[in-house]
C-alpha positions as CSV (number, residue, x, y, z in Angstrom):
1,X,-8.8,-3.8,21.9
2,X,-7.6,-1.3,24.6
3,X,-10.3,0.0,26.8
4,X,-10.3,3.7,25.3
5,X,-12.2,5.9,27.3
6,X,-13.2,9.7,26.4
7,X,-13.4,12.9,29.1
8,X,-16.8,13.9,29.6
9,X,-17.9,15.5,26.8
10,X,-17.5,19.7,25.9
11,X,-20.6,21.4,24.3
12,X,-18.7,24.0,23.1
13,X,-17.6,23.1,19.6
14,X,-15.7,24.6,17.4
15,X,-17.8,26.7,15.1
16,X,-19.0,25.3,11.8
17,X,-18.2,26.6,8.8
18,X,-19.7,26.1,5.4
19,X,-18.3,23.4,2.6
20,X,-17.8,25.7,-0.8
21,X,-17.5,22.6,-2.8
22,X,-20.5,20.7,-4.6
23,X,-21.5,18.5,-1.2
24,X,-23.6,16.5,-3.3
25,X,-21.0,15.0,-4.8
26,X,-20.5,11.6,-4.6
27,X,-17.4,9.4,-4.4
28,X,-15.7,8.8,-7.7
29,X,-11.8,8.1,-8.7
30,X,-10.5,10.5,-11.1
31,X,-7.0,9.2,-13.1
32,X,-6.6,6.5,-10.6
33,X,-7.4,8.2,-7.5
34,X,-7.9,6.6,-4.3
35,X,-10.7,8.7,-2.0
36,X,-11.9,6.6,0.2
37,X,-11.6,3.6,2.6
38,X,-13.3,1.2,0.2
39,X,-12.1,2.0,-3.2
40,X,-15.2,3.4,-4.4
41,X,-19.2,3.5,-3.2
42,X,-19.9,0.0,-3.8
43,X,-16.3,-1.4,-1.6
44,X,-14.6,-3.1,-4.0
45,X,-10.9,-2.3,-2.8
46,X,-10.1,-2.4,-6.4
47,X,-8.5,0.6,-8.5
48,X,-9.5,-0.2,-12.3
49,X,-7.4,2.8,-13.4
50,X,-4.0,1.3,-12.6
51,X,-2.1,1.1,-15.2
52,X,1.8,1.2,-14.3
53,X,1.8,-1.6,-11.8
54,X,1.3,-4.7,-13.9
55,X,2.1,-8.5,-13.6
56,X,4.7,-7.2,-15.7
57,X,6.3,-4.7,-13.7
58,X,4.8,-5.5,-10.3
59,X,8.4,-7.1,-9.1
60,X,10.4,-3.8,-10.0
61,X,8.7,-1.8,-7.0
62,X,11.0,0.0,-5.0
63,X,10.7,1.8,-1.7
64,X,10.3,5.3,-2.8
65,X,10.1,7.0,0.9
66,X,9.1,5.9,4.6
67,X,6.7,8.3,6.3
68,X,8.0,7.9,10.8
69,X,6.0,8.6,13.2
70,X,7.0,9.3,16.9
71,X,7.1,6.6,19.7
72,X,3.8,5.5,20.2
73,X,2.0,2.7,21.7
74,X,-0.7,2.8,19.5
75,X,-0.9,0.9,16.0
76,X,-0.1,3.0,13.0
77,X,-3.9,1.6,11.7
78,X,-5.5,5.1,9.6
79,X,-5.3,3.4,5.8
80,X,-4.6,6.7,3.4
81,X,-6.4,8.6,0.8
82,X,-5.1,9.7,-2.3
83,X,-6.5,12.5,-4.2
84,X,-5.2,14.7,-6.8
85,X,-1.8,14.7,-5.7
86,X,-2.0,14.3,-2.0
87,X,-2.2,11.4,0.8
88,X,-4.0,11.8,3.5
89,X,-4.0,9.8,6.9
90,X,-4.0,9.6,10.7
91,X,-1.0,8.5,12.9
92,X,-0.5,6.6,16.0
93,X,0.1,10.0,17.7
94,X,-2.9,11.4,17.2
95,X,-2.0,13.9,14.3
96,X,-3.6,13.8,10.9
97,X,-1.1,14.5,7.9
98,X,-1.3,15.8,4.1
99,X,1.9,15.0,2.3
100,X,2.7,15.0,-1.2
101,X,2.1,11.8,-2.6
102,X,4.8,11.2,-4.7
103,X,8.0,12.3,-2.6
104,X,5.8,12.0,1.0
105,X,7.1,16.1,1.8
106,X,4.2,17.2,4.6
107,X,1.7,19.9,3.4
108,X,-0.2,20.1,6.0
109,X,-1.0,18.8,10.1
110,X,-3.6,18.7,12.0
111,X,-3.6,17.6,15.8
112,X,-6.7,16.3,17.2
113,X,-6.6,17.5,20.3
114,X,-7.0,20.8,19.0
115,X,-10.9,20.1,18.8
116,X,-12.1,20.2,22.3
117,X,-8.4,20.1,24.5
118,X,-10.6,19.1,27.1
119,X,-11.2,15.3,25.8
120,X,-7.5,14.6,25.1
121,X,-6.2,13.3,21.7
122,X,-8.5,11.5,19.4
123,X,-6.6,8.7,17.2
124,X,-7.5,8.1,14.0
125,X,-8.3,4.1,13.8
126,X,-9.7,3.9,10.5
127,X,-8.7,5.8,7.2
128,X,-10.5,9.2,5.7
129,X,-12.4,9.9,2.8
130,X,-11.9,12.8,0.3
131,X,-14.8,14.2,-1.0
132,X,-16.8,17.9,-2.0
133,X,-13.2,19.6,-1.4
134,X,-12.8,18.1,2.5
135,X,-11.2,15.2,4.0
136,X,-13.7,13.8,6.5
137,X,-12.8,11.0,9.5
138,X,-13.3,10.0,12.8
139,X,-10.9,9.0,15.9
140,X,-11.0,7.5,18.8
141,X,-12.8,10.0,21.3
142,X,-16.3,9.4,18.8
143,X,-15.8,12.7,17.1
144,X,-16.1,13.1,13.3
145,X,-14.2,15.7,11.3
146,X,-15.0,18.0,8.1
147,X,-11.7,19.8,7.5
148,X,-10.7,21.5,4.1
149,X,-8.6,19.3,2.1
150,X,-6.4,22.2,0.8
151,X,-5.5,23.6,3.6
152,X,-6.4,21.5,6.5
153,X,-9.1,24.4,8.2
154,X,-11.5,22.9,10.6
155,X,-14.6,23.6,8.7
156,X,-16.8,21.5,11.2
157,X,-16.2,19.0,14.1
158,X,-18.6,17.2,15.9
159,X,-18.6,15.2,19.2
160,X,-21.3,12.0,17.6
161,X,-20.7,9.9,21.1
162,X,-22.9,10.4,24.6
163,X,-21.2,7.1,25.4
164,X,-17.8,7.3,27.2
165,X,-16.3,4.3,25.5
166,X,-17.7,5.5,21.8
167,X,-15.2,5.4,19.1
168,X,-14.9,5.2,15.8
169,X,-13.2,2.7,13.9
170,X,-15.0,2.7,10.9
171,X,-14.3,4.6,7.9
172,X,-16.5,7.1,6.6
173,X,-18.4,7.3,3.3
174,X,-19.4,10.4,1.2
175,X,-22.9,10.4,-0.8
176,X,-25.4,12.4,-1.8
177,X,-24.3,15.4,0.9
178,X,-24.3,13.2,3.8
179,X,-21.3,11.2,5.5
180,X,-21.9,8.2,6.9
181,X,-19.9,6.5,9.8
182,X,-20.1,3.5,11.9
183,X,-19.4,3.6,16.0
184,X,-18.7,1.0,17.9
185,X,-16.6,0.4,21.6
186,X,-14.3,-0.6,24.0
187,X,-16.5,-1.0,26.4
188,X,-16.4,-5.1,26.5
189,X,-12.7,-4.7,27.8
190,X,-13.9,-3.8,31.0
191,X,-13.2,-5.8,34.2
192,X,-14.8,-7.4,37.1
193,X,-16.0,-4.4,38.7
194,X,-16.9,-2.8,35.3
195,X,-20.8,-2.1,35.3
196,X,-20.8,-3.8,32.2
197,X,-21.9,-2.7,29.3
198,X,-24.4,-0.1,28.2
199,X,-23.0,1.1,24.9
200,X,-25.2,0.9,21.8
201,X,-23.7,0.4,17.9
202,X,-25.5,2.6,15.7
203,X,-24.4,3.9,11.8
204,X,-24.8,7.7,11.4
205,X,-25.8,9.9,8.8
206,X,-24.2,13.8,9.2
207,X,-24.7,16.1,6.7
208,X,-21.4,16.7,5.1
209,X,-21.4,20.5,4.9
210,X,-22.0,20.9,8.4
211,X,-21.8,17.7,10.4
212,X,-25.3,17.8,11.6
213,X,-27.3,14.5,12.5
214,X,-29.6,13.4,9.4
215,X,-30.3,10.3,11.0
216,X,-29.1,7.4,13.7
217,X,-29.7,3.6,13.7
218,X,-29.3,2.2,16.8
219,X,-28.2,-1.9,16.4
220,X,-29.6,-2.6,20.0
221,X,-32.2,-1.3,22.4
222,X,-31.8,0.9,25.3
223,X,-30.2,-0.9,27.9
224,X,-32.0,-2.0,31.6
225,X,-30.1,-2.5,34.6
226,X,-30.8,-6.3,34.8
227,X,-29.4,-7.1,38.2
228,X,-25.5,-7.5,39.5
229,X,-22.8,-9.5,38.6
230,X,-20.9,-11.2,41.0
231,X,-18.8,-8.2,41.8
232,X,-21.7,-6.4,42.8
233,X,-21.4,-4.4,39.6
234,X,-24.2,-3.6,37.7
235,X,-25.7,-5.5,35.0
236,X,-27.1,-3.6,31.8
237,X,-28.4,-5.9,28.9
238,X,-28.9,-5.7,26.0
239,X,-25.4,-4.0,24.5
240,X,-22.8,-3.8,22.3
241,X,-23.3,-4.4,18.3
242,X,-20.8,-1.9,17.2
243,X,-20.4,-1.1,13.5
244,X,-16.6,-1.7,13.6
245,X,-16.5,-1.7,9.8
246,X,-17.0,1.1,6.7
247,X,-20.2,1.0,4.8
248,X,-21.0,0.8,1.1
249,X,-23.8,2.5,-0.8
250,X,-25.7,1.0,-3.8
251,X,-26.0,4.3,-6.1
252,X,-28.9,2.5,-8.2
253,X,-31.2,1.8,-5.4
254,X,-29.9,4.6,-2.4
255,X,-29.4,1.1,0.1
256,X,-26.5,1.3,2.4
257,X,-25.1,-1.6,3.8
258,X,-23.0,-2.6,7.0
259,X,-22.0,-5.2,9.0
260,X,-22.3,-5.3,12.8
261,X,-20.6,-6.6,15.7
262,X,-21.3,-9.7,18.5
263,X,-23.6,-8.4,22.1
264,X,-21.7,-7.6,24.9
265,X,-24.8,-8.4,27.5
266,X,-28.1,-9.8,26.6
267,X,-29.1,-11.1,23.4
268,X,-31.4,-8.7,21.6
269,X,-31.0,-6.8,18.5
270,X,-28.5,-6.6,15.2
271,X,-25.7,-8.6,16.7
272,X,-23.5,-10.1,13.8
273,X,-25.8,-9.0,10.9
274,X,-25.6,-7.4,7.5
275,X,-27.7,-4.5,7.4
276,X,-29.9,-2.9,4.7
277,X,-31.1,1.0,5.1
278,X,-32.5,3.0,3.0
279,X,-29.8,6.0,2.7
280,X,-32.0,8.3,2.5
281,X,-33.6,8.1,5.7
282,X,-32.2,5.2,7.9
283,X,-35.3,2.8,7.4
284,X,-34.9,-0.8,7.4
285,X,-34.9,-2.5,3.8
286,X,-33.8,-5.7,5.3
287,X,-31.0,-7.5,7.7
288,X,-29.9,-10.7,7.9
289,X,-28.3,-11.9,11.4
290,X,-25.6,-14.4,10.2
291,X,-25.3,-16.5,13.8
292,X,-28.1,-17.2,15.8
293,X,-26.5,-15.9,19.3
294,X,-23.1,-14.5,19.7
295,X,-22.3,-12.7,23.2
296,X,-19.1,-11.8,24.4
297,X,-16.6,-9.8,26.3
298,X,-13.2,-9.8,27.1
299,X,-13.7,-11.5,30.3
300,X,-14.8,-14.7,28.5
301,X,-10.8,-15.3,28.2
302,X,-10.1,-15.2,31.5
303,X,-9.8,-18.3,33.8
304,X,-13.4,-18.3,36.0
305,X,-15.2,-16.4,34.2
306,X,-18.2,-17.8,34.1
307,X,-20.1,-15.6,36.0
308,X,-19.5,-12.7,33.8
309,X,-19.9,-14.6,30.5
310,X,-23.2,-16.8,30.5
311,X,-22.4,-17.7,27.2
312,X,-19.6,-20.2,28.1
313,X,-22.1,-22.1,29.5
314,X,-23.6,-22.8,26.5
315,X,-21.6,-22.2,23.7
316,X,-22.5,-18.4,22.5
317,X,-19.5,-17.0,24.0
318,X,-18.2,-16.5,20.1
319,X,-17.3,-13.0,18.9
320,X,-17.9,-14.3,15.4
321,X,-19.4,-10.8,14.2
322,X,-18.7,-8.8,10.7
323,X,-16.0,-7.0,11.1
324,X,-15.5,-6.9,7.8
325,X,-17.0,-3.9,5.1
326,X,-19.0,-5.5,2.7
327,X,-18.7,-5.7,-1.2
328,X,-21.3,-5.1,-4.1
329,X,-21.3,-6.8,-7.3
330,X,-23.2,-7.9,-10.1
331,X,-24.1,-11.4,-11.1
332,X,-26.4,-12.5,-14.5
333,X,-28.1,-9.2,-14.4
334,X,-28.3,-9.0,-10.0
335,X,-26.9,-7.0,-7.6
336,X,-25.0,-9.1,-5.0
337,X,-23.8,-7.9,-1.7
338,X,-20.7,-10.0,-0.2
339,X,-19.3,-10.0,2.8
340,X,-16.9,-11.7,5.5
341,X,-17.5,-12.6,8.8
342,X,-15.4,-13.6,11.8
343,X,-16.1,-17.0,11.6
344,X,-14.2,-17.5,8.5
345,X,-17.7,-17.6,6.6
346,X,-18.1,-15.1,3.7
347,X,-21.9,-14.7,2.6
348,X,-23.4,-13.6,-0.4
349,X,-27.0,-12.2,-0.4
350,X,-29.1,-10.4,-3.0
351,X,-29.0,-6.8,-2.6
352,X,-32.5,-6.2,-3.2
353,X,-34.2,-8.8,-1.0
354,X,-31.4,-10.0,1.2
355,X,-31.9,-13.7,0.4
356,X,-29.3,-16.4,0.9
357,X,-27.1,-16.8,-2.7
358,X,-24.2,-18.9,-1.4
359,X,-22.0,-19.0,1.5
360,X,-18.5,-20.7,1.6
361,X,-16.0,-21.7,4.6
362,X,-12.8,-20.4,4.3
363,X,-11.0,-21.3,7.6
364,X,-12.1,-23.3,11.0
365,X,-13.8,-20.9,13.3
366,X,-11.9,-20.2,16.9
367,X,-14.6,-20.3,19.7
368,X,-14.2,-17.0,21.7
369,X,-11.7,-14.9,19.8
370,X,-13.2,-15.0,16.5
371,X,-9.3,-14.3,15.0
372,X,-9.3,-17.1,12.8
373,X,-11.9,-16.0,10.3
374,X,-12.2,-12.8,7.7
375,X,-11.4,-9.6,9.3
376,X,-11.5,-6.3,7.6
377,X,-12.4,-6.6,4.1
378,X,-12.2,-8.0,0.7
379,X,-12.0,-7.0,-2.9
380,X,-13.9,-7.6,-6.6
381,X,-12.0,-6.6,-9.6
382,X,-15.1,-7.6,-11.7
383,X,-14.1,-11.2,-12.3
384,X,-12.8,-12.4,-8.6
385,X,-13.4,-12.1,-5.4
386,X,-10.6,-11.8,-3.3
387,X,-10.5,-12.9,0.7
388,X,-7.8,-13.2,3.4
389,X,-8.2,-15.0,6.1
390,X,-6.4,-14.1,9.3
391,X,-5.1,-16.8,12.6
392,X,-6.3,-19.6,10.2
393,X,-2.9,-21.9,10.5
394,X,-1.9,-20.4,8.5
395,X,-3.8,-17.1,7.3
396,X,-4.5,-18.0,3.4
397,X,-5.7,-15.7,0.5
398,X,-8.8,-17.3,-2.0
399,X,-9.8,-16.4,-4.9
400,X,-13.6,-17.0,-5.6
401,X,-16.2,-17.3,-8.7
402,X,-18.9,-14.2,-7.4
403,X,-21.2,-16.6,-9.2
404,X,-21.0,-19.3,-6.8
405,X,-18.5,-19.6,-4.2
406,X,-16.6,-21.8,-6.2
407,X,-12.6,-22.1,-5.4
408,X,-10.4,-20.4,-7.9
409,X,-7.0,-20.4,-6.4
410,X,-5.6,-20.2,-2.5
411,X,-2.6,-19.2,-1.7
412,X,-1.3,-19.7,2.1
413,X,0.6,-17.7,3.8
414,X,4.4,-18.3,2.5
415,X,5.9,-21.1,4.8
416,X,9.4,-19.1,5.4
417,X,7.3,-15.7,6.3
418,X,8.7,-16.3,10.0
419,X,12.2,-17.9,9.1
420,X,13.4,-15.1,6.5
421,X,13.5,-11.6,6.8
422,X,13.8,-9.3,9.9
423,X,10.8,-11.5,11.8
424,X,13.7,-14.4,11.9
425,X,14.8,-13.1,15.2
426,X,11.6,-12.9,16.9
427,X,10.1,-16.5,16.4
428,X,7.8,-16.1,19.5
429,X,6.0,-13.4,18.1
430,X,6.1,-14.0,14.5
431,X,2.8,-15.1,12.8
432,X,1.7,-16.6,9.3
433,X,-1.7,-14.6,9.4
434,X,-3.1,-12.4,7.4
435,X,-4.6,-9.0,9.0
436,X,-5.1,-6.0,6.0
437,X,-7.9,-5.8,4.0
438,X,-7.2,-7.1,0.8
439,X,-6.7,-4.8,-2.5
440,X,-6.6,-5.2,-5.8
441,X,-5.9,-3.8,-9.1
442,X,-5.5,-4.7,-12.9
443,X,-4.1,-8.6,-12.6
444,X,-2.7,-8.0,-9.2
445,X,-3.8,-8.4,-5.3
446,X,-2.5,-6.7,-2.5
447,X,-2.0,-8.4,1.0
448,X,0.6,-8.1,3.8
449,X,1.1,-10.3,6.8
450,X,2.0,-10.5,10.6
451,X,5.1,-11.6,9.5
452,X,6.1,-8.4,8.3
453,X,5.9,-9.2,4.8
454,X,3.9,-7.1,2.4
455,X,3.0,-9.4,-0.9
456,X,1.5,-8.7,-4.4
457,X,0.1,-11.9,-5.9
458,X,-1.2,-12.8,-9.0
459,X,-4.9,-12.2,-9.7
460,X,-5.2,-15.0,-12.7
461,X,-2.9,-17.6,-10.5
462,X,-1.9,-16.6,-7.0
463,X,1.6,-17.0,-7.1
464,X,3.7,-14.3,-5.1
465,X,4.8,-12.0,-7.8
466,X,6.8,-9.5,-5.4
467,X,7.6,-9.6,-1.3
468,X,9.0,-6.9,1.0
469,X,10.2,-7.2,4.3
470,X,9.2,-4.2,6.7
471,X,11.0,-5.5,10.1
472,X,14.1,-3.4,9.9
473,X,14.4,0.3,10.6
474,X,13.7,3.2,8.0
475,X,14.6,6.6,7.7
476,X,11.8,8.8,7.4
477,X,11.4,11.9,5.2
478,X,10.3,13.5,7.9
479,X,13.9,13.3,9.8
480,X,12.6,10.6,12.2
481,X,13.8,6.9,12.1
482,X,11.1,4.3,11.9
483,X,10.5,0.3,12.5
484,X,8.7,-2.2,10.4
485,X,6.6,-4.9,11.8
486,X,3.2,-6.8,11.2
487,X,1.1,-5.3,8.3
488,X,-1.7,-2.9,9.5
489,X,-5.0,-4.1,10.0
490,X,-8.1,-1.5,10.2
491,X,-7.3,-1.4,6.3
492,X,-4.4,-2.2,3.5
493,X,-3.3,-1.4,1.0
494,X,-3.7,1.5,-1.1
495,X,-3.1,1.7,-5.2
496,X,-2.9,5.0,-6.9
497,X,-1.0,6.4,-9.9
498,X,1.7,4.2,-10.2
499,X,2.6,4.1,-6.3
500,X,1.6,1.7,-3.3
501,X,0.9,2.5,0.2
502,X,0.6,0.9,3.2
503,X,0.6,1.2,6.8
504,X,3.4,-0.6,9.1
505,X,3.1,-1.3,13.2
506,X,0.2,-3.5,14.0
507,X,0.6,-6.4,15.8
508,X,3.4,-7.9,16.1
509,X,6.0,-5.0,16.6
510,X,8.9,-6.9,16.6
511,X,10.4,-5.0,19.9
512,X,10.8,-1.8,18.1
513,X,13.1,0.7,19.2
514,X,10.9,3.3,17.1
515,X,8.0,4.7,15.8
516,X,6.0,2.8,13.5
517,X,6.3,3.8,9.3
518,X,4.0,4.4,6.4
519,X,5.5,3.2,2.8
520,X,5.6,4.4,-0.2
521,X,6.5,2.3,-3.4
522,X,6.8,3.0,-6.6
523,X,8.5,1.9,-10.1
């Protein structure tokens, strides 16, 4: 990821303002809403309320409008809300939009940069949630914001990052008043002369009506100069363990869980684990640390780089950690928590105790990289589990029993995904891998590829019910003129009311002579 680094930060805020709406309320979908990063509290991607889009009528979706954003180097990544009428999402320019859902006419902007003009424009790398009457996210500079979902008003924005590299790239959740947020860094990108690292993952709790700290959980321990690397740079250790992905929340029992990141330096704390706090208050309920060491930073891809990656020495040089948000569901009577890691492992624990139910392989793991495994999410419609799998030659999507583990259905990656379509002409950069989060709804899945491709597959069989190829230009409601290119990761797709969204400009771009697009499909 790009080294993304933050001014110093401003104390000066801009004021809070109260929330009029019920802040207590928690995340629910209301005639087939969708509010919030992961579908619902529990992160099953999954929107039971779907009704239009069938097996039947799944291969009659049309483009309905294109959403362009202006030239940008930055992936179109911010995955949409949907509520009551209105989607909701950042763009690669650092501007968060409101349009109407259903003909994509803009209600509403709001630029980042706005908050604090001091700390330069915050992108929005992971989607918002809806909730209490306000739209809440975070962006790149480590800020979080409350605004009014109406009307766009700041109503509270706050600065959660002392860290210079802080960002956010997890998606927020709303319960019980509070928001809760991941933070993680791009401080591991540093280089050679880098006094690498001292940046510390931790999951927040703000309250939700004014953005103040409940509570913080630090993954790693504060940091100790440890000596020099050979640059003569300093060396802090332990660091790193960034939440990169969204929580989910157990209503029954208040337990949030998340996944956390590999160590930059050192080898202490919650590297690569799936934690258990109590929502409430932060406390550990349990975690369980899914490799046994895992440290790693960009450098450890670079020719000689031994001295500033001790783990290629002896094989821990992995970045295998969970990137992915977990999912909860229910099994003979149990609460299950599931979730995919980097290594192409998904695990399944018991929710109340964190022991081991199952775990199955989906791909071969790539030392150092950790691209060939599960990367930002799954989905449970109730009878399946569904899980992509991303540089695994090629990516492939499963369908598993929740019971067991046990293989369903896998579908790879169409063959002709880099010899048909717009991607034809770039060969070099085309890719049969699988980035999005996956999706589901009623007897469908959702999943779209680096080859430009977005899919809808069959939830009982996996055959590819309808494709569409985003690597041509679109004209945007918004009187700009847009490129396709590999589906967005940092999400997927979204389901809602008859329509289908999705983000467009990850990696690959496909030489674009534009900005990158959001779609919007419909029947």
């Amino acid at each position: 990821m790009r080294f993304l680094r933050r001014f110093a930060a401003i104390a000066a805020l801009v004021p809070l303002l109260a929330v009029t709406a019920d802040p207590a309320a928690a995340v629910t979908r209301d005639s087939g809403d969708w509010p919030t990063w992961q579908g619902d509290l529990r992160g099953s991607r999954h929107n039971p309320d779907e009704r239009r889009i069938t097996p039947a009528t799944a291969g009659k979706l049309k483009l309905k409008w294109a959403f362009a954003y202006p030239d940008s180097e930055m992936p179109a990544k911010s995955q949409p809300a949907v509520v009551d009428g209105v989607i909701y999402f950042g763009g690669p320019d650092g501007v968060f939009y409101a349009l109407d859902a259903r003909t994509g006419a803009t209600r509403w902007t709001f630029a980042t940069s706005s908050v604090d003009p001091g700390a330069g424009v915050g992108f929005v790398l992971g989607g918002p949630t809806v909730a209490a009457g306000a739209v809440f996210f975070g962006d790149s500079r480590g800020y979080v914001y409350g605004l009014d979902a109406r009307s766009g008003r700041v109503r509270w924005a706050r600065d959660t990052e002392t860290h210079p590299a802080g960002i956010h790239t997890s998606s927020p959740l709303h319960y019980d008043g509070k928001i809760y947020i991941g933070a993680s860094s791009g401080e591991n990108t540093g280089g050679t002369d880098y006094p690498c690292c001292t940046f510390r993952g931790h999951i927040d709790a703000l309250d939700a009506r004014t953005g103040a700290q409940v509570w913080r959980y630090y993954t790693v321990p504060e940091p100790q100069q440890t000596g020099t690397w050979p640059s003569g740079a300093a060396r802090f250790e332990p660091s790193g363990a960034g939440v990169w992905s969204s929580p989910v929340i157990d209503p029954k029992t208040g337990t949030l869980y998340v996944g956390t990141g590999q160590n930059y330096t050192g080898s202490a704390g919650d590297f690569d684990s799936l934690l258990a706090l109590n929502a409430r208050t932060g406390a550990v309920r349990w975690k369980q640390q899914v490799t046994n060491a895992d440290t790693w930073r960009a450098l450890c891809n670079e020719p000689d780089a031994a001295g500033y990656c001790p783990g290629l020495a002896d094989g821990t040089a992995l970045d295998y950690d969970i990137g992915a948000t977990p999912n909860l569901f229910r099994v003979d009577g149990r609460t299950m928590v599931g979730v995919g890691q980097k290594s192409g492992v998904y695990h399944v624990f018991d929710a109340s105790t964190g022991a081991v139910s199952w775990r199955r392989q989906l791909s071969e793991p790539f030392p150092s990289g950790g691209i060939s495994g599960i990367q930002w999410g799954s989905s449970y419609d109730g009878q399946r589990l569904y899980v992509a799998t991303w540089f695994a030659d090629p990516g492939t999507l499963f369908a598993l029993n929740p019971a067991d583990g046990a293989l369903l259905w896998r579908t790879p990656n169409p063959a002709d995904g880099c010899t048909t379509g717009g991607s034809a002409a770039f060969p070099d950069a085309c890719a049969l891998a699988h980035t999005p989060a996956v999706t589901s709804s009623p007897g469908l899945v959702y999943e779209g590829s680096q080859d430009g491709k977005m899919r809808i597959y069959s939830a009982r069989t996996g055959a590819v019910l309808w494709t569409f190829d985003t690597v041509r230009e679109f004209a945007g409601v918004n009187g700009l003129t847009g490129f396709g290119g590999g589906l967005s990761g940092n999400g997927g797709a979204v389901v809602s009311n008859g329509m289908v969204y999705v983000q467009v400009g990850y990696y690959p771009t496909y030489a674009s002579p534009h900005g990158h697009v959001l779609l919007a499909f419909g029947l």
